[in-house]
C-alpha positions in Angstrom: 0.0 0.0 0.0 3.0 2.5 1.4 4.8 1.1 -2.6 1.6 2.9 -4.1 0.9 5.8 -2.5 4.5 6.9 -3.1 4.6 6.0 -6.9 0.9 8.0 -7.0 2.6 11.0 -5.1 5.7 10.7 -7.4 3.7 10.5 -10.8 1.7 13.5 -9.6 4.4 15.5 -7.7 2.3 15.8 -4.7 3.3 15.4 -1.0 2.9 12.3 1.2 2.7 13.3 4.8 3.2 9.9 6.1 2.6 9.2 10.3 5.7 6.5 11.7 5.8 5.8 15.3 8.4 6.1 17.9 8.9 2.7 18.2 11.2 2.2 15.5 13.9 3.0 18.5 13.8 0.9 21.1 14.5 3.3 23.7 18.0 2.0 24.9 20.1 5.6 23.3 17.2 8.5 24.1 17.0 11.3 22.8 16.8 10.2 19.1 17.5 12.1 16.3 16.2 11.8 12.4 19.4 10.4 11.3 19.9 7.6 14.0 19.6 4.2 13.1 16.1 2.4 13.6 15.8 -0.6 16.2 12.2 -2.0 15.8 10.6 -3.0 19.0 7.8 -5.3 17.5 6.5 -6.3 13.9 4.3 -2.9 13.7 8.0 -0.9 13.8 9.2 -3.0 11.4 6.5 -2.4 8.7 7.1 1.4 9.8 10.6 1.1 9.6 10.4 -0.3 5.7 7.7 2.3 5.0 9.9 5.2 5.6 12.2 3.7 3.7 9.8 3.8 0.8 8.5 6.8 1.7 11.9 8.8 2.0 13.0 7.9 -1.6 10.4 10.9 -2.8 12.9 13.3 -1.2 11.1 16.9 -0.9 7.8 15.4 -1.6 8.0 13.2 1.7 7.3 14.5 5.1 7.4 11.3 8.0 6.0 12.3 11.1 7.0 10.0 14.3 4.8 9.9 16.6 4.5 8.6 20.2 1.6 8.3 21.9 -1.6 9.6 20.0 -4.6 10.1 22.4 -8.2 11.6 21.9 -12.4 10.9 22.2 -13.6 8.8 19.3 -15.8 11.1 17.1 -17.6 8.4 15.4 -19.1 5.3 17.0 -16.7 3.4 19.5 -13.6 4.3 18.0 -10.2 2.3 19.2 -9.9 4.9 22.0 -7.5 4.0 24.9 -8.6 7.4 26.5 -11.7 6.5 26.5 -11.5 2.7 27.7 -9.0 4.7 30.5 -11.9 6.9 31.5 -14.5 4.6 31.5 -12.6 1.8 33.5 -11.8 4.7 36.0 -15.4 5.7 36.5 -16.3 2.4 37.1 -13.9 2.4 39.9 -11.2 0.0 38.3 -7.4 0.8 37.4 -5.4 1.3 34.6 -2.3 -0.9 33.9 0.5 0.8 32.7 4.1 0.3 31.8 6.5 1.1 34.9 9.8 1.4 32.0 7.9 3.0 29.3 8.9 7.2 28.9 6.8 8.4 25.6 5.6 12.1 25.2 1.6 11.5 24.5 -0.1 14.2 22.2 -3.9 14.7 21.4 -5.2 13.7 18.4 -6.4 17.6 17.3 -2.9 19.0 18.0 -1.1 16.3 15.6 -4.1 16.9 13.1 -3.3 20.9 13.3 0.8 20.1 12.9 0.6 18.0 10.3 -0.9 20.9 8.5 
C-alpha cells in the first residue's frame, strides 16, 4: 500500500505526509535524532521502519512524522480509544495498567491533526 501511495505521489508531484511511530527505536540511546539508526521493537515498527524507507526515496515530496503516543475521544461510533477505555474503567472504579519502563511524550489527536498541516 505504502509502494503505491508513493509511486501516485511521485507521478503527480504531490506530497505524502506519512505518520511512523516512535517505536522504531527501542528506547535504549534516548533522545533520538532523524538520522539515527532504527531498532524495531515489534513487527508494527518494522513495517514502519520499511515504510519510511519507501517513503523517503520521494525526497522533498515526503514528510514522515513519528509519533509517540496519540490520544483523543472517538468522534464516530466506539472508535479504538485507549482514552476512552482509560476513563470509562476509571469511572467504574477500576485501574489502569500501565508500563513502569515506558517514557513516551503523549499528544492529542487535534494538535497532531493541526501540525501536520
Amino acid at each position: 500500500m505504502t509502494r503505491h501511495l508513493a509511486d501516485l505521489c511521485a507521478e503527480t508531484k504531490t506530497r505524502l505526509v506519512f505518520c511512523s511511530t516512535d517505536t522504531i527505536f527501542d528506547g535504549e540511546h534516548a533522545p533520538y535524532r532523524e538520522a539515527d539508526r532504527p531498532a524495531p521493537v515489534n513487527l508494527y515498527a518494522e513495517t514502519k521502519v520499511e515504510a519510511e524507507r519507501i517513503v523517503s526515496g520521494l525526497g522533498a515530496q515526503a514528510v514522515i512524522a513519528r509519533l509517540a503516543l496519540v490520544f483523543g475521544l472517538p468522534v464516530l461510533g466506539a472508535g479504538n480509544s485507549f482514552l476512552a477505555r482509560m476513563i470509562a474503567t476509571l469511572k467504574a472504579g477500576g485501574t489502569v495498567g500501565m508500563s513502569e519502563h515506558e517514557v513516551r511524550t503523549p499528544v492529542d489527536v487535534l494538535t497532531v491533526g493541526r501540525a501536520l498541516l
